[in-house]
C-alpha positions in Angstrom: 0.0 0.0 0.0 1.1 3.5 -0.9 2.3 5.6 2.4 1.8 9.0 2.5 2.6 12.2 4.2 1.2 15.8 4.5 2.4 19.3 5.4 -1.0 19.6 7.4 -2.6 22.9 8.7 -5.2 22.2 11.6 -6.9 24.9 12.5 -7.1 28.5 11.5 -3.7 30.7 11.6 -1.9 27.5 13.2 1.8 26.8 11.7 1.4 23.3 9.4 2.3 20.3 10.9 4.3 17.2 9.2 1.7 14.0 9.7 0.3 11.2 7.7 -2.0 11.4 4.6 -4.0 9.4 2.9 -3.1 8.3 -0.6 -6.5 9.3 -2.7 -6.9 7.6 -5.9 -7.7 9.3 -8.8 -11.6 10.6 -9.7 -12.5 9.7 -13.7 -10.6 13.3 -15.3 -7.9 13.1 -12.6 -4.7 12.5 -12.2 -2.0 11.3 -9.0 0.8 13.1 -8.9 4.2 12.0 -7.0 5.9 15.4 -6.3 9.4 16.1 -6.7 9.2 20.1 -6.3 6.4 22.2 -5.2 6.2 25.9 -5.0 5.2 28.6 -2.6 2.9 31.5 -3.3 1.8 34.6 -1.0 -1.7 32.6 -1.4 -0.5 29.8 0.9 0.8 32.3 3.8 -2.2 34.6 3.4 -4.6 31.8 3.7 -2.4 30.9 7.1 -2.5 34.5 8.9 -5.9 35.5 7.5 -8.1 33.0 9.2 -11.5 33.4 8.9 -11.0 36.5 6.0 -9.7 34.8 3.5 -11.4 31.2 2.4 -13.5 30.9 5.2 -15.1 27.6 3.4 -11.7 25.7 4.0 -12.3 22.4 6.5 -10.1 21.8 8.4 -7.4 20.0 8.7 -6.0 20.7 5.0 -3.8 21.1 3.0 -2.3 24.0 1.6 -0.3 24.4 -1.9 -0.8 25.1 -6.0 1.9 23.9 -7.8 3.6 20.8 -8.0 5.7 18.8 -11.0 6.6 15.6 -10.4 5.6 12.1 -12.0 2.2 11.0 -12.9 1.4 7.1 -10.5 -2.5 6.8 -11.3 -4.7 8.0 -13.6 -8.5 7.8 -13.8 -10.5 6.0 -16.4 -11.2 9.3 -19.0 -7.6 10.8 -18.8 -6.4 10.2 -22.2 -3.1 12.6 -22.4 -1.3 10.7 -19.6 0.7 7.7 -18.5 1.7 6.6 -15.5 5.6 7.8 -15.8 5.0 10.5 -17.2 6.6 14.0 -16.0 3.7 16.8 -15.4 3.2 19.6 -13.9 -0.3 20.9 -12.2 -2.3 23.2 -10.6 -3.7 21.7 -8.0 -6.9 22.8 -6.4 -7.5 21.6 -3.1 -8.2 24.6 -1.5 -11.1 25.5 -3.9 -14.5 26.0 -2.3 -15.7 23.3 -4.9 -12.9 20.8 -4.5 -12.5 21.6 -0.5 -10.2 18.1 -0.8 -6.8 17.7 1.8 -6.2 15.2 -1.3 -6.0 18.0 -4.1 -3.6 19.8 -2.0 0.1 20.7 -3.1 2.3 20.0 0.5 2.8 16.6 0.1 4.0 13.4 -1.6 1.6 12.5 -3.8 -1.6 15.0 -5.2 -4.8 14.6 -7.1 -5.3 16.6 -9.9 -7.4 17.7 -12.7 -5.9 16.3 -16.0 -6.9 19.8 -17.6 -5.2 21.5 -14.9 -1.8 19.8 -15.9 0.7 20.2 -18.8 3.9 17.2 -19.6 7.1 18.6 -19.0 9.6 18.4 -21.6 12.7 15.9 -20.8 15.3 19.6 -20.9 12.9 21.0 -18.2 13.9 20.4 -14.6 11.0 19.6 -12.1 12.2 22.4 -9.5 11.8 25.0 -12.9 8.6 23.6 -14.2 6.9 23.7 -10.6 6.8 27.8 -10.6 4.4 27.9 -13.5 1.0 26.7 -12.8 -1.1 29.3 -10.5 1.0 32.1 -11.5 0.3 30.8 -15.9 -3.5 30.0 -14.3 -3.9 33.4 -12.5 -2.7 35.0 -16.0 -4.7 33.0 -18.6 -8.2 33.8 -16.4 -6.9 37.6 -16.5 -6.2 37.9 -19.5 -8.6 34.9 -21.8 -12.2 34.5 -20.2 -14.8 35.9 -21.6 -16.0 38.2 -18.5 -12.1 38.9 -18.1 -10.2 40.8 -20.6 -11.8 38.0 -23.1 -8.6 38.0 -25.5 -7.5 36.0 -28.6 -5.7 32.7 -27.3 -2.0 32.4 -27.7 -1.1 29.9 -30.1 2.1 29.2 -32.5 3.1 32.2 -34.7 0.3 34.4 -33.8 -0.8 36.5 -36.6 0.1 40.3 -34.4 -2.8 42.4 -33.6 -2.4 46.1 -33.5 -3.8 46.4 -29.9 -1.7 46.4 -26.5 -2.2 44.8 -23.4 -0.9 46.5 -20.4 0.2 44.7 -17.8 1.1 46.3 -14.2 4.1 44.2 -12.5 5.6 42.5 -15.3 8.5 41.0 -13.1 6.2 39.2 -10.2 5.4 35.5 -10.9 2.0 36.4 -12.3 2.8 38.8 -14.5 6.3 37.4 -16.4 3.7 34.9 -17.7 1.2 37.1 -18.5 3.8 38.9 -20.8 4.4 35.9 -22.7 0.5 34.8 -22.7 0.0 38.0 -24.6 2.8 38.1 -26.6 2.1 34.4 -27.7 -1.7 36.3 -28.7 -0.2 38.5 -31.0 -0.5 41.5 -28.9 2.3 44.4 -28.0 3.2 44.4 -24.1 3.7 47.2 -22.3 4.4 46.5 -18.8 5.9 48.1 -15.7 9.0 46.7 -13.1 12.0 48.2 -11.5 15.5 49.2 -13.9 17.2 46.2 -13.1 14.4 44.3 -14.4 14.0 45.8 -17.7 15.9 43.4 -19.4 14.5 40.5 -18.3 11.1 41.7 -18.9 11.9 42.7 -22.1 13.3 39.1 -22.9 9.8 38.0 -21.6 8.2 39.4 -25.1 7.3 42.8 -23.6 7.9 45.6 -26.3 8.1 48.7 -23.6 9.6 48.5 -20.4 8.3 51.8 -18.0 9.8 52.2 -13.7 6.6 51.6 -11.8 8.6 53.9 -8.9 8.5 56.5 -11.2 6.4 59.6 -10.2 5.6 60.3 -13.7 5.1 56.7 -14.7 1.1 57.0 -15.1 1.4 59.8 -17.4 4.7 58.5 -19.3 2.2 55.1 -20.2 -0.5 57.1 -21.3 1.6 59.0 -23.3 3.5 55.8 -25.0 -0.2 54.7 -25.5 -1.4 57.6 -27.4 -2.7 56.6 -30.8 -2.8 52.9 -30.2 -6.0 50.8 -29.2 -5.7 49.0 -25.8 -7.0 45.6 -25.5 -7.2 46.0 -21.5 -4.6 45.9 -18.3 -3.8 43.5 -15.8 -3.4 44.2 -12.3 -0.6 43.2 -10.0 0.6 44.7 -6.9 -1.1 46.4 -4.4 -0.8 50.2 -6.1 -1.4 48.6 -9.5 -4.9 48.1 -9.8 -5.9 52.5 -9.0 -3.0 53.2 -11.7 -4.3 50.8 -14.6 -7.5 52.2 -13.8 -6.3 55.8 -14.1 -4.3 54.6 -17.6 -7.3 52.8 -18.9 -9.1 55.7 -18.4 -7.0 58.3 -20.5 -6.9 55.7 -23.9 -8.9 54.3 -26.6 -10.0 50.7 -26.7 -11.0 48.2 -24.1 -11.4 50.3 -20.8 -10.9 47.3 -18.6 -8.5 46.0 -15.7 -8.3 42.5 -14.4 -6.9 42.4 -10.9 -4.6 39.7 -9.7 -3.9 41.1 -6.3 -6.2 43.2 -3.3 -5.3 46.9 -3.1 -3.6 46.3 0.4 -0.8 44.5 1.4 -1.8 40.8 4.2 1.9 40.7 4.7 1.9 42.3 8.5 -0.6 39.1 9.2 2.1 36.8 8.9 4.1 38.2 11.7 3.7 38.5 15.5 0.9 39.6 16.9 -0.5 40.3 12.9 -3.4 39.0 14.4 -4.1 42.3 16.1 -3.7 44.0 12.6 -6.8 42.5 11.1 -9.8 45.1 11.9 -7.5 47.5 10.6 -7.1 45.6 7.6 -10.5 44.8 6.6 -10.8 48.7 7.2 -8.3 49.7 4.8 -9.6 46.8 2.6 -13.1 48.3 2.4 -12.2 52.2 2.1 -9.6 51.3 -0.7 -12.2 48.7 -3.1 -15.0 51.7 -2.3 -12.1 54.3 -3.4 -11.4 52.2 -7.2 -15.0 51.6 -7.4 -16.0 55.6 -7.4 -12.2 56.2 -9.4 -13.4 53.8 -12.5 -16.8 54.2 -12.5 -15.6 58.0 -12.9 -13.4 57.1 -15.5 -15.8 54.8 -17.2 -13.5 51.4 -16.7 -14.3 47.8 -15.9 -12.5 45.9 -13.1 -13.1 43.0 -11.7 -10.5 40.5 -9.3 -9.3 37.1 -10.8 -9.9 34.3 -9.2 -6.8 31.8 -10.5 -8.8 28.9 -10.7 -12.0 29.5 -12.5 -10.6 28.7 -15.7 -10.5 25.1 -14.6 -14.8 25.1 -15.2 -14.0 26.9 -18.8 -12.2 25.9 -21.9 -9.5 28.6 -21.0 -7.8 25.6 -19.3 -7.5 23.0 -21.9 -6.8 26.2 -24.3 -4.0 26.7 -22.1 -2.8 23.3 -20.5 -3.4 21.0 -23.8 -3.2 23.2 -26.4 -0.5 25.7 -26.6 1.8 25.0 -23.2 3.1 21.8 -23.8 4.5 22.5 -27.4 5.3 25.9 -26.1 7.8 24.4 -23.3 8.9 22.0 -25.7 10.3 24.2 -28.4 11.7 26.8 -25.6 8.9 29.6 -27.1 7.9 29.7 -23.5 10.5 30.1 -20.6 9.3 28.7 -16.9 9.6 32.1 -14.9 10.4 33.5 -12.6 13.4 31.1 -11.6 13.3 28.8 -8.6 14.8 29.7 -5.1 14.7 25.9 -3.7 14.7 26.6 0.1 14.4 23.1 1.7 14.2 19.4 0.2 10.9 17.5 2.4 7.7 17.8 3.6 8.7 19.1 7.0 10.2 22.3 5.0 6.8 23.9 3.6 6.4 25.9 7.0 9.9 27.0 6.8 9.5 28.2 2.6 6.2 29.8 3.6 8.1 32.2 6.3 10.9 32.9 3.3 7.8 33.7 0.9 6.4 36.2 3.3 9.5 38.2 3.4 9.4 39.0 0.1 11.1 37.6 -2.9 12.3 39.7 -6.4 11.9 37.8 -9.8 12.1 34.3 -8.2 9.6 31.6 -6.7 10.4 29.8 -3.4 10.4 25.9 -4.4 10.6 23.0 -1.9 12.3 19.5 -4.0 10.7 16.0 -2.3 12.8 13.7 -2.5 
């Protein structure tokens, strides 16, 4: 009988705990995963500190954790685009109000998930590199592809260009490296926003102009650069993004719309000691800054609306995404696995300690935990 064994969280804001778990077969459209690598995002920690404000549907004890790469040991009865052996990666789902499944979960040995939800990796690809794509390439695809999102063209290979431009606000964060390629891959022209030393590597992402979002004139200077051109929308990330693409949006011609990847304040102070304390303040400045964008874009006649990384699992966004165009993507190197992986520990009993990194902060690289 296959063992297994869980990072598990027990109870709201506790720190996870190293246990047993049980191994779940796969449903009909699933897939189980044995993970090599799994990767952090500031969704795992915020989930921790944020208790009963963020996923309040969660039972506990669960499991925490979106992306994992490792090898394929069961599949169910309909998967057709795997075999057992077989090197994937996936977005898993666990932690979704409709899944609500320990078993989905990322932080542990082995996962269930979604065939849709999971792309091969190609033999050149190493598992620690492949496991920093899927909620970040998720959270960017719903952004930028459903219909009551920015609804664009799908990428696909050679892209006839389109003379429109997609903005998108934090071009060097996880989310929004692959969003620039997303788009580019379209046929759209990226413009996008990240600090100096970041140009290049944005730039190398497919963006076409590079702008410093520290820059007091940087609203102005985009609208400028966008004068006479047709924007096909903006995505959102960063705390400060979301009021600026609104403000940008507003001053241009075309699609006056702004998908947002991230909440207009920052959770990070309830990861630490006594953050606990923080959180009426919090869901304060939480409800004066969403009423504050509301009355700015409805001013300025532009459409937002959050993303939700997932939803494109009930849509044909994913199979657009993880069947169609990121597997030969990866394979013939037209898409790079961004940002690069910062592997912090090499078990289960390491998740707590690569949380604690990822709250500190991280610049153009993903926390990734290897399993051996």
């Amino acid at each position: 009988m296959t063992t297994n064994t869980a990072a598990w969280i027990n109870g709201r804001h506790a720190r996870l705990e190293v246990g047993p778990a049980p191994y779940t077969s796969p449903g009909t459209d699933q897939i189980v995963i044995r993970n090599q690598a799994v990767a952090i995002n500031p969704l795992d920690w915020i989930i921790q500190a944020a208790g009963n404000l963020a996923y309040r549907w969660l039972r506990y004890p669960a499991v925490l954790g979106s992306d994992v790469a490792g090898e394929v040991v069961e599949v169910g009865e309909n998967v057709t685009r795997f075999r057992v052996g077989d090197r994937v990666l996936a977005h898993a789902v666990g932690t979704d109000k409709d899944a609500n499944n320990a078993a989905e979960g990322a932080f542990q040995l082995y996962s269930v998930a979604l065939e849709r939800m999971a792309c091969p990796i190609p033999d050149d690809l190493p598992v620690d590199e492949a496991a920093v794509l899927p909620l970040a390439v998720s959270t960017a695809a719903c952004g930028l592809f459903q219909t009551d999102q920015l609804g664009l063209r799908h990428p696909s290979v050679n892209a006839e260009p389109i003379d429109e431009t997609v903005l998108v606000w934090g071009g060097s964060t996880s989310v929004g490296s692959n969003a620039i390629q997303l788009a580019a891959a379209a046929g759209y022209r990226v413009v996008t926003t990240a600090s100096p030393h970041n140009f290049d590597y944005v730039t190398s992402l497919g963006a076409a102009q590079v702008f410093d979002y520290n820059s007091p004139t940087v609203v102005p200077d985009i609208v400028k650069a966008l004068q006479g051109r047709t924007l096909a929308g903006a995505l959102a990330v960063g705390t400060t993004s979301a009021a600026a693409c609104v403000r940008i949006a507003g001053s241009c011609t075309g699609r006056r719309f702004v998908s947002m990847a991230s909440p207009a304040v920052s959770f990070a102070g309830l990861g630490h000691e006594h953050g606990r304390l923080e959180l009426p303040r919090l869901i304060l400045k939480i409800i004066t800054s969403n009423v504050a964008l509301q009355i700015r874009s409805r001013f300025q006649r532009v459409a937002t609306k959050f993303i939700f990384g997932t939803t494109l699992k009930t849509n044909d966004v994913s199979t657009a995404i993880y069947r169609d165009f990121l597997p030969g993507a990866l394979a013939d190197g037209r898409y790079v696995a961004v940002p690069k992986p910062l592997i912090v520990g090499h078990g289960v009993h390491d998740f707590q300690h690569a949380m604690d990194i990822q709250l500190k902060g991280v610049s153009a690289e993903k926390v990734v935990v290897t399993l051996s």
